[in-house]
C-alpha positions as CSV (number, residue, x, y, z in Angstrom):
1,X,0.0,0.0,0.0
2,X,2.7,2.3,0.8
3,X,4.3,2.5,-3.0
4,X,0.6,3.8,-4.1
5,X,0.4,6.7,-1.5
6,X,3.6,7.6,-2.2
7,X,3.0,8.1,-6.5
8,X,2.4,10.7,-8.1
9,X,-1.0,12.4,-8.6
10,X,-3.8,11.9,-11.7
11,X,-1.8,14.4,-13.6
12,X,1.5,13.2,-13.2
13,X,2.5,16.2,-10.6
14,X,3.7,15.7,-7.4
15,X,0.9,16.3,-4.6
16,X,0.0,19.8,-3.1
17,X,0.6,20.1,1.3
18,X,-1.7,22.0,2.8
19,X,-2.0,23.5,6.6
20,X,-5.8,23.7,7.7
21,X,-7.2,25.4,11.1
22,X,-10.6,25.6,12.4
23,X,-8.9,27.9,15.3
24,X,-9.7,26.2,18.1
25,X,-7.1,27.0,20.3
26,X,-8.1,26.9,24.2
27,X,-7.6,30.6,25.0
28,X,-9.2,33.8,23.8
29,X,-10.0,35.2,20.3
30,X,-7.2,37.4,20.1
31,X,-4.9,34.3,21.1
32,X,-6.4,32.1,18.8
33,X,-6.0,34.7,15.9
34,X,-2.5,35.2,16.9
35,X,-1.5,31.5,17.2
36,X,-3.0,30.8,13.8
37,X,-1.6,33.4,11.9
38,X,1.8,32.0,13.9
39,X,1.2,28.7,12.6
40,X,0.5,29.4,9.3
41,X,3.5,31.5,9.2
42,X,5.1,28.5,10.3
43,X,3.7,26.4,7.7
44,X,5.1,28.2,5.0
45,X,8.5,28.3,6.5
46,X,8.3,24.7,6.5
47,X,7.6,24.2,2.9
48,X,3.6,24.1,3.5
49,X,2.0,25.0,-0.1
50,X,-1.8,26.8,0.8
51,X,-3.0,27.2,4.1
52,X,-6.6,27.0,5.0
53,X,-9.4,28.3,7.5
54,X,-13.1,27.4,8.0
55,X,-15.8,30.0,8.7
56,X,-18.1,29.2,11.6
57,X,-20.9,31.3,13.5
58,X,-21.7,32.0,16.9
59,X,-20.1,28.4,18.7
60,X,-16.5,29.0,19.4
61,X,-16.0,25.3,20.5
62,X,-17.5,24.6,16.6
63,X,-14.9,27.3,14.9
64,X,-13.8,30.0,16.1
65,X,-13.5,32.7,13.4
66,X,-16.7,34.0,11.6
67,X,-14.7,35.8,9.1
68,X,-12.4,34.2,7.0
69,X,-11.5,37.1,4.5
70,X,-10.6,39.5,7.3
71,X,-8.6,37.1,9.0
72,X,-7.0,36.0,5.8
73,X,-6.5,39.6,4.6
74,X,-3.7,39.8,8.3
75,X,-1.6,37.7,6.5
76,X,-1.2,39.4,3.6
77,X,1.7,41.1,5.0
78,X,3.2,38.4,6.6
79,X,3.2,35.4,4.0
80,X,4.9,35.5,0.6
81,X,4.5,32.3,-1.2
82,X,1.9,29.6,0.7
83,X,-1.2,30.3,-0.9
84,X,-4.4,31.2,1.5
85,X,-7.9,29.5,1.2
86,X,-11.1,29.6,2.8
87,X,-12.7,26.4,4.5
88,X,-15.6,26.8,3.8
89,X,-17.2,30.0,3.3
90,X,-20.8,29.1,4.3
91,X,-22.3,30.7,1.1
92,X,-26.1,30.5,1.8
93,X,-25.2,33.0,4.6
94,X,-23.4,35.7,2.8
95,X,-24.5,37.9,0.3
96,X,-22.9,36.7,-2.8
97,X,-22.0,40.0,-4.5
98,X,-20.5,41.2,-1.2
99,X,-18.3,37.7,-1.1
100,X,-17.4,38.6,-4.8
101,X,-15.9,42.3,-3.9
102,X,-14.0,41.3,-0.8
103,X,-12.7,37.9,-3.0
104,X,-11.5,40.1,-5.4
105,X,-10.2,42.9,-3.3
106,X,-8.4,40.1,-0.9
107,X,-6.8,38.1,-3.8
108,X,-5.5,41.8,-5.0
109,X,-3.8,42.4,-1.6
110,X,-2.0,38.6,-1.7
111,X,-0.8,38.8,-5.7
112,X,-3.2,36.2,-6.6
113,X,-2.5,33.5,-3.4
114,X,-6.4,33.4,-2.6
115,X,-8.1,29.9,-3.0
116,X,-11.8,29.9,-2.3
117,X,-13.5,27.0,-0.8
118,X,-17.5,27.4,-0.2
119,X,-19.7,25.0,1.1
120,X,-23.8,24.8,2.1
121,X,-23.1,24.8,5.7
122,X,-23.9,22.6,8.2
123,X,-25.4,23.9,11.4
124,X,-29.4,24.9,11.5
125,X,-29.3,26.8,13.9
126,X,-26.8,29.6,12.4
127,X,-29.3,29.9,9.6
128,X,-31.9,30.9,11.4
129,X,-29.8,33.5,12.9
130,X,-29.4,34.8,9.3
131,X,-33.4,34.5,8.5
132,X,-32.8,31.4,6.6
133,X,-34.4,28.1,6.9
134,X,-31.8,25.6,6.6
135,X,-33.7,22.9,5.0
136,X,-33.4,25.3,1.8
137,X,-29.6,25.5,2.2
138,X,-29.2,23.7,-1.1
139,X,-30.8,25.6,-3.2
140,X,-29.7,28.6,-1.9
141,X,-26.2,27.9,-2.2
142,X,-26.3,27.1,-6.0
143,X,-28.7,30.4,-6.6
144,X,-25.5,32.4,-4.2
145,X,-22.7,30.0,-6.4
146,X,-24.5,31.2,-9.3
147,X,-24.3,34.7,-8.5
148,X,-20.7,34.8,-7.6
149,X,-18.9,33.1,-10.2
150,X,-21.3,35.5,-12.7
151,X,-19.9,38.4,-10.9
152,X,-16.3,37.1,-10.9
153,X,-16.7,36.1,-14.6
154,X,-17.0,40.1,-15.3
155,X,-21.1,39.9,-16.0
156,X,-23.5,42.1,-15.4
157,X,-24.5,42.3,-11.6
158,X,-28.4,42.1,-10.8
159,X,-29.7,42.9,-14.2
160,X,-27.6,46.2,-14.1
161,X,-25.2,47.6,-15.5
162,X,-22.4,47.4,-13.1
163,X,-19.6,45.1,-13.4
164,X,-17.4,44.3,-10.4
165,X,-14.0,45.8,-9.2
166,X,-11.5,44.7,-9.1
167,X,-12.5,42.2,-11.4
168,X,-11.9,38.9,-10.3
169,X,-11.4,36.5,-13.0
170,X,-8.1,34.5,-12.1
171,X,-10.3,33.6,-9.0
172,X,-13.0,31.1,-11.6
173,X,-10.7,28.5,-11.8
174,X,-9.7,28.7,-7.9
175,X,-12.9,28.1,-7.0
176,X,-13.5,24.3,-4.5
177,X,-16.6,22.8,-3.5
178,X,-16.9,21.1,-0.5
179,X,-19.8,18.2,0.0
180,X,-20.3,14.9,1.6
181,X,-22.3,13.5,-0.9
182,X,-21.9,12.2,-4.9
183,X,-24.5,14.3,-5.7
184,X,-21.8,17.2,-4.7
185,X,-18.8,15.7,-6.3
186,X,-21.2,15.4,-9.6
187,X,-22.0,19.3,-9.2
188,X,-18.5,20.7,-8.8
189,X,-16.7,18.3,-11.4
190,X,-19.7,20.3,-13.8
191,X,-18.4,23.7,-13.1
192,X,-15.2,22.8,-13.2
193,X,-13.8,23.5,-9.5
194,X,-12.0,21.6,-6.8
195,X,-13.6,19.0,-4.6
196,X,-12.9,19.2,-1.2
197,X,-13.3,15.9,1.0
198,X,-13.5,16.0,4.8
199,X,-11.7,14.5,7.4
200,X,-14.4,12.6,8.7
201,X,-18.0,11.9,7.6
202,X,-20.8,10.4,9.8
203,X,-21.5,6.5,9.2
204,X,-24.7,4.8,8.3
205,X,-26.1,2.7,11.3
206,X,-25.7,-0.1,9.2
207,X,-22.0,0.2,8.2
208,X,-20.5,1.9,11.6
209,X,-17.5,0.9,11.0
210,X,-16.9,2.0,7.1
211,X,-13.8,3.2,6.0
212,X,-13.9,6.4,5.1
213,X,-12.5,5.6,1.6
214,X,-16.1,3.3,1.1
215,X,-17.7,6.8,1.4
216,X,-15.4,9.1,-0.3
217,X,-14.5,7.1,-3.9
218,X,-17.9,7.6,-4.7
219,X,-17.8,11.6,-4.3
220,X,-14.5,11.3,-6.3
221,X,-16.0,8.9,-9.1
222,X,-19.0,11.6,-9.5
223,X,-16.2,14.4,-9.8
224,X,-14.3,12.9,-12.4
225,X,-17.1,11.7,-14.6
226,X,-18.8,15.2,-14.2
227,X,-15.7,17.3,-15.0
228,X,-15.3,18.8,-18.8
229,X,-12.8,17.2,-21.1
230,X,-9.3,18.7,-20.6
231,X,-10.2,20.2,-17.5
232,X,-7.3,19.3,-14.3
233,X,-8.9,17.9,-11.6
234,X,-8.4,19.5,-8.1
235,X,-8.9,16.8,-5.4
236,X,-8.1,17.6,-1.6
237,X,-8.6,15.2,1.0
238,X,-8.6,17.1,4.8
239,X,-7.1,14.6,7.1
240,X,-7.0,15.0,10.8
241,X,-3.2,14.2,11.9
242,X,-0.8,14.8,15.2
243,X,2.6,13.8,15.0
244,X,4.9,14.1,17.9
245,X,8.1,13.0,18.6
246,X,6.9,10.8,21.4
247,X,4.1,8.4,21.1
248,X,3.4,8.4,24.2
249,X,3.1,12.0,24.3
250,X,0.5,11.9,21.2
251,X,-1.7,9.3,22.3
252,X,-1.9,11.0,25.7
253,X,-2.8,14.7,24.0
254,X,-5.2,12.4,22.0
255,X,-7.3,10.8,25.0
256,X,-7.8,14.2,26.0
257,X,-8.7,15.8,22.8
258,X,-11.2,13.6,21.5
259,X,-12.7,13.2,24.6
260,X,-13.4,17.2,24.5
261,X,-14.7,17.0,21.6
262,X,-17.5,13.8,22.0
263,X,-20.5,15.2,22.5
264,X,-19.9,17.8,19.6
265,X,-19.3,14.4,17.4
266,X,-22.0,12.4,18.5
267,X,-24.8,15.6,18.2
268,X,-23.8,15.7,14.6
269,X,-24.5,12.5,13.8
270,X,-21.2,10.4,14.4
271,X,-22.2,7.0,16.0
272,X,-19.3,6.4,18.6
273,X,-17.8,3.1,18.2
274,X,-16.8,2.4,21.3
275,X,-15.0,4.3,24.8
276,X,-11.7,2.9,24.9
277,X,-9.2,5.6,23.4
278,X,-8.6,3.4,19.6
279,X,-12.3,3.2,19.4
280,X,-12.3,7.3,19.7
281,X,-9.3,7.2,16.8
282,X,-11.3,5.2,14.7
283,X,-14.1,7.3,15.0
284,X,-12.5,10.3,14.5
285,X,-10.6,9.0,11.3
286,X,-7.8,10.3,13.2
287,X,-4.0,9.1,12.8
288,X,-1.7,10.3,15.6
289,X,1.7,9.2,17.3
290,X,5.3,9.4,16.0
291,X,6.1,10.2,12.2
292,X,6.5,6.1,11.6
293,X,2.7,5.5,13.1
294,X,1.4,8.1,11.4
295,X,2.4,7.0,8.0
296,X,1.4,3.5,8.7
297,X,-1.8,4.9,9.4
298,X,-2.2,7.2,6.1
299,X,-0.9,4.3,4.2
300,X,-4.4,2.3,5.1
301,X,-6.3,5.3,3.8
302,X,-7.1,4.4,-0.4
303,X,-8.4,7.9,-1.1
304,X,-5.2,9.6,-0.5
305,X,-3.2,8.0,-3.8
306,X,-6.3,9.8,-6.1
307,X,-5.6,13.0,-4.7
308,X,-3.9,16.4,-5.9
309,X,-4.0,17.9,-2.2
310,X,-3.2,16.6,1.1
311,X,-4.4,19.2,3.8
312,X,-3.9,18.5,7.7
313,X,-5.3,19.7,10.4
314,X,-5.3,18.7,14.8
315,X,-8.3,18.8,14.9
316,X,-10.1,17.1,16.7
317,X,-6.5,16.5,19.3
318,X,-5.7,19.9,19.3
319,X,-3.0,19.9,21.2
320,X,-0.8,23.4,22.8
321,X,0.1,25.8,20.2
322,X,3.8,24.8,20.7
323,X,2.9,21.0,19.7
324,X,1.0,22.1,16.8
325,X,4.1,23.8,15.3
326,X,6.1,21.1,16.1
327,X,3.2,19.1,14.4
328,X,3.6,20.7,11.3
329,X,7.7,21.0,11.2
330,X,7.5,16.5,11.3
331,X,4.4,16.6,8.9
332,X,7.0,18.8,6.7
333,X,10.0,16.5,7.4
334,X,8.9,13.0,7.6
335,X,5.1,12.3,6.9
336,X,3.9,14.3,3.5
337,X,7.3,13.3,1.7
338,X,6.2,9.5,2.3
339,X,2.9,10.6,0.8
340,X,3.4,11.7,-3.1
341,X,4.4,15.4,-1.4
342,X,7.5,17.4,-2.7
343,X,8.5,20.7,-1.6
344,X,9.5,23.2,-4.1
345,X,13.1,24.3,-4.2
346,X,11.5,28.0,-4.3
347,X,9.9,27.4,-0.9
348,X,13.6,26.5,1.0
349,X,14.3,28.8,3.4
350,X,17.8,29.6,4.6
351,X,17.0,28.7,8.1
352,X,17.3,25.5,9.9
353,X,14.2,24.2,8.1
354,X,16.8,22.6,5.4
355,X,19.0,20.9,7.9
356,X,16.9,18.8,9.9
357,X,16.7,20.1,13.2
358,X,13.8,21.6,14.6
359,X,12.6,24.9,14.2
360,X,11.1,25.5,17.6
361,X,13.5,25.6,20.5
362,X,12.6,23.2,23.6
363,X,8.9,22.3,22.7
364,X,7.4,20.7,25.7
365,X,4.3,19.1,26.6
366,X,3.0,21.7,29.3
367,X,2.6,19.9,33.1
């Protein structure tokens, strides 16, 4: 299994590494702002090739940044090369002309680094925050999709005559879809966009135990066999991943982690296989411990070779801010190499992220 995950991609290119955070940090909003802007830093020092955030509303043990775009416009300044993406923008809840403006204004400000993911959302009661009824998140979405990619394309807003500046163009073809469902894959591989797969996705009481690549292949099948002739396929998989250099240390941050995080998993539908801590790993779809476990675990996973992006996240470990850096400098190092991953000579730094040696400074689990 091993020499499959670590070929090349459906286009003959080695695979895209990407840093994703849902900021979730323990601490307050200013805090978790500043530790992810400090890990995606990080990430790009390390080699990372697009970092990613999700939007989320109201719950800050769900997400913990409603805006996206105005986080993602701080970094700007701060990041050269590693491209910047959003997570999902929940587009039934934003005004689509709006998310075409600030798209086009924030992909001005980072030289054309802005990715956009957009998705129908997930949690009913943010819609009805909004005045929406979530059972119509669907169709809203696609009538919102519609609207942006119109206005990005340079068309006539609203039956007027105003067209939108900056015009956005470039931003078409970096446009990802993320669903859980075939019906999803079949839509984006129509327009032409990216498919983004989750981490995780709840299980059918009937097949608890399904590996994630049973429910996943499917999406990817109806992808391909939507997508136009001669159009590149974009294919990310999200994976949730710690890597320490202790196992003992991992599983330990792990226990605690996913145990946090249970009830949020089981009120979403998750069916929880069991209590003991691998039963919680399983459930999760989460692969955690040293560099060597954690590519033994990733090698198991069959949607991972039929990829063109492997993004990582903590989630749901979340371990100190300190661990997660360390977490992406062995991700870097030892784990996304042994997946298909190669990092661009352009992206070496001349610090000691080419020798070897760790990039934080006496990184300690706290007491």
């Amino acid at each position: 299994m091993m020499d499959a995950i670590a070929g090349q991609d459906v286009q003959g290119k080695a695979k895209r590494l990407g840093f994703f955070t849902r900021l979730l940090d323990r601490t307050s909003a200013s805090e978790r702002y500043r530790y992810a802007a400090e890990q995606i830093v990080h990430a790009e020092r390390c080699g990372f090739d697009s970092a990613w955030v999700a939007q989320h509303h109201f719950d800050e043990d769900e997400g913990g940044l409603p805006a996206p775009l105005v986080f993602l416009a701080t970094l700007a300044p701060q990041t050269r090369r590693i491209r910047l993406g959003t997570g999902v923008i929940t587009l039934p809840l934003e005004h689509p002309v709006r998310v075409a403006e600030d798209v086009a204004v924030l992909d001005t400000l980072l030289n054309g680094r802005l990715e956009i993911g957009v998705g129908t959302g997930g949690t009913p009661s943010s819609f009805a925050a909004f005045g929406h009824d979530s059972a119509r998140r669907g169709a809203i979405f696609a009538d919102h999709l519609s609207t942006l990619l119109g206005a990005l394309k340079g068309e006539p807003i609203g039956g007027t005559a105003n067209r939108l500046y900056p015009e956005g163009r470039g931003l078409v073809d970096r446009i990802w879809q993320a669903t859980f469902s075939a019906d999803g894959g079949h839509w984006a591989g129509l327009g032409g966009h990216g498919l983004m797969l989750s981490r995780t996705q709840p299980r059918t009481k009937e097949a608890p135990s399904a590996p994630l690549g049973d429910i996943q292949h499917p999406i990817i099948d109806a992808y391909l066999a939507a997508l136009p002739a001669g159009r590149a396929p974009r294919i990310m998989a999200s994976r949730s991943l710690y890597v320490a250099d202790s196992r003992k240390e991992a599983l330990h941050l792990a226990e605690q982690g996913l145990h946090r995080a249970l009830a949020r998993f089981k009120s979403s539908g998750h069916i929880i296989r069991g209590d003991r801590l691998e039963d919680l790993i399983a459930t999760f779809d989460t692969h955690v411990g040293t560099p060597d476990d954690v590519i033994a675990s990733l090698s198991k996973d069959s949607i991972l070779p039929r990829v063109t992006d492997l993004v990582f996240q903590v989630h749901s470990v979340d371990p100190p801010h300190p661990l997660i850096l360390r977490s992406i400098e062995l991700t870097a190092e030892r784990v996304a190499p042994a997946l298909g991953w190669e990092r661009r000579e352009s992206s070496r730094t001349k610090d000691r992220s080419t020798t070897g040696a760790p990039l934080i400074d006496s990184v300690r689990s706290p007491t």
